[in-house]
C-alpha positions as CSV (number, residue, x, y, z in Angstrom):
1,X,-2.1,17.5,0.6
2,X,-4.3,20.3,0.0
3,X,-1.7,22.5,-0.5
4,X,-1.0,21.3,-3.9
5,X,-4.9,22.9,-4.7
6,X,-3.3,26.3,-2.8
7,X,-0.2,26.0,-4.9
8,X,-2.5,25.4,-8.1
9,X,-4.7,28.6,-7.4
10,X,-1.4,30.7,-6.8
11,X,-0.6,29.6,-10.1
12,X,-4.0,30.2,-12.0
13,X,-4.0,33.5,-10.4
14,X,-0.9,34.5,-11.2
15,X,-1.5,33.6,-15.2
16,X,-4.6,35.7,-14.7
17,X,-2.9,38.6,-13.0
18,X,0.0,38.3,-15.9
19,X,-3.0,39.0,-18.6
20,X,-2.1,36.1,-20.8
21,X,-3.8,36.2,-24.1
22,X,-5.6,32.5,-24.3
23,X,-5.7,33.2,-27.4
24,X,-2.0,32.7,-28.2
25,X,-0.7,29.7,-28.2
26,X,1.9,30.3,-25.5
27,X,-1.2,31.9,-23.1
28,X,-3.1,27.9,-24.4
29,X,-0.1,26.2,-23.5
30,X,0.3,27.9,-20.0
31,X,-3.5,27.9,-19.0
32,X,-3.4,24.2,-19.8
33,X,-0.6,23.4,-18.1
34,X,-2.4,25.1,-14.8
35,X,-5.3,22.5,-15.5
36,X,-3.4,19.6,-16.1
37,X,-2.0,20.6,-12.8
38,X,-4.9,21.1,-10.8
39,X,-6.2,17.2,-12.1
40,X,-2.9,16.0,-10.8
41,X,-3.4,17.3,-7.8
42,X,-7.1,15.8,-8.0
43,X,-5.7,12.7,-8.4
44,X,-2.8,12.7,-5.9
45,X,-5.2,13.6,-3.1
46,X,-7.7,10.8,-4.0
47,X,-4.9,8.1,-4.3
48,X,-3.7,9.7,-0.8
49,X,-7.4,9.0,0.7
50,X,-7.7,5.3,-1.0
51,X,-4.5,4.6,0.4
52,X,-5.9,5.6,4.2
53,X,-8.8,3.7,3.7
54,X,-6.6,0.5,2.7
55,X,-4.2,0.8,5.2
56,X,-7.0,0.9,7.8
57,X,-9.3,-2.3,5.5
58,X,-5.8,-4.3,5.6
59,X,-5.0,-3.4,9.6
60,X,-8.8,-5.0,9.7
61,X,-7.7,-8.0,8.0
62,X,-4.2,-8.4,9.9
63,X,-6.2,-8.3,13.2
64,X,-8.6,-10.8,12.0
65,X,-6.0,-13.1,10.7
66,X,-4.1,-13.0,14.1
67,X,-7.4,-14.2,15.8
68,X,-7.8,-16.9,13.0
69,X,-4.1,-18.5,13.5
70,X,-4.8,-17.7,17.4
71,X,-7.6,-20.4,17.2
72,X,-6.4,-22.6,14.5
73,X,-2.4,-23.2,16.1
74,X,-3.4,-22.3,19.6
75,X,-0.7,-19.5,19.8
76,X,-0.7,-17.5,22.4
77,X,2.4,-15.6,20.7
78,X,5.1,-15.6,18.2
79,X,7.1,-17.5,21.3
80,X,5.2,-20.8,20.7
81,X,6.4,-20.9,17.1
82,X,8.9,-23.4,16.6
83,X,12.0,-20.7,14.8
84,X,14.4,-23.6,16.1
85,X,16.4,-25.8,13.7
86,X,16.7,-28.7,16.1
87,X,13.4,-28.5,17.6
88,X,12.5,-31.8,19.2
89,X,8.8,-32.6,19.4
90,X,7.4,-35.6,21.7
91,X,3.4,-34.4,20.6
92,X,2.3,-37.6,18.5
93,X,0.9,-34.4,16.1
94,X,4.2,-33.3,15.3
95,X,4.9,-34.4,11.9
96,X,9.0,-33.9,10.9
97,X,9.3,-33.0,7.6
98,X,13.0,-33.2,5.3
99,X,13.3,-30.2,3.5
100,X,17.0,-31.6,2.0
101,X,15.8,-32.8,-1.2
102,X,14.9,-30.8,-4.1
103,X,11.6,-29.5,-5.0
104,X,10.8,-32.2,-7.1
105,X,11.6,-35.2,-4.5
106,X,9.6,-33.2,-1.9
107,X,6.5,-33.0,-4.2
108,X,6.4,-36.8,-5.1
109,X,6.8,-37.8,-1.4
């Protein structure tokens, strides 16, 4: 990313090598334009570190969420889930819910 600063210099040196009156209003327009420029790439290169940092905090909190459902479920795995339609449980802590209803019936039940 930090070639967008090297890219941003090039420019600024190049309106300063060209002489541009900043006096003018095309010399304002152009010297400006560098500086908006430069805060963009300000700004893209501190969205590009926030992001890291995120990334990282929210790797944190998938790790930690792993180990919570670990504990609470007692998986082992995604293989102990039950992704099986016609799943048959014989645990008296199974509970079989019927999803065929609408939203409304399931709610009041």
């Amino acid at each position: 990313m930090h070639y967008l600063y090297q890219r941003v210099a090039y420019l600024r040196g190049l309106a300063q090598g060209l002489d541009i009156d900043q006096e003018s209003k095309d010399g304002r327009l152009l010297i400006n334009i560098v500086d908006v420029l430069e805060d963009f790439a300000d700004a893209i290169i501190e969205m590009a570190d926030n992001y890291g940092e995120l990334e990282e905090y929210v790797s944190y909190i998938d790790e930690d969420l792993t180990d919570v459902e670990d504990e609470l479920y007692g998986f082992e795995d995604d293989e102990d889930c039950f992704p099986y339609e016609d799943f048959d449980c014989d645990d008296p802590e199974c509970i079989e819910i019927d999803c065929s209803g609408s939203v409304e019936d399931i709610i009041e039940d």
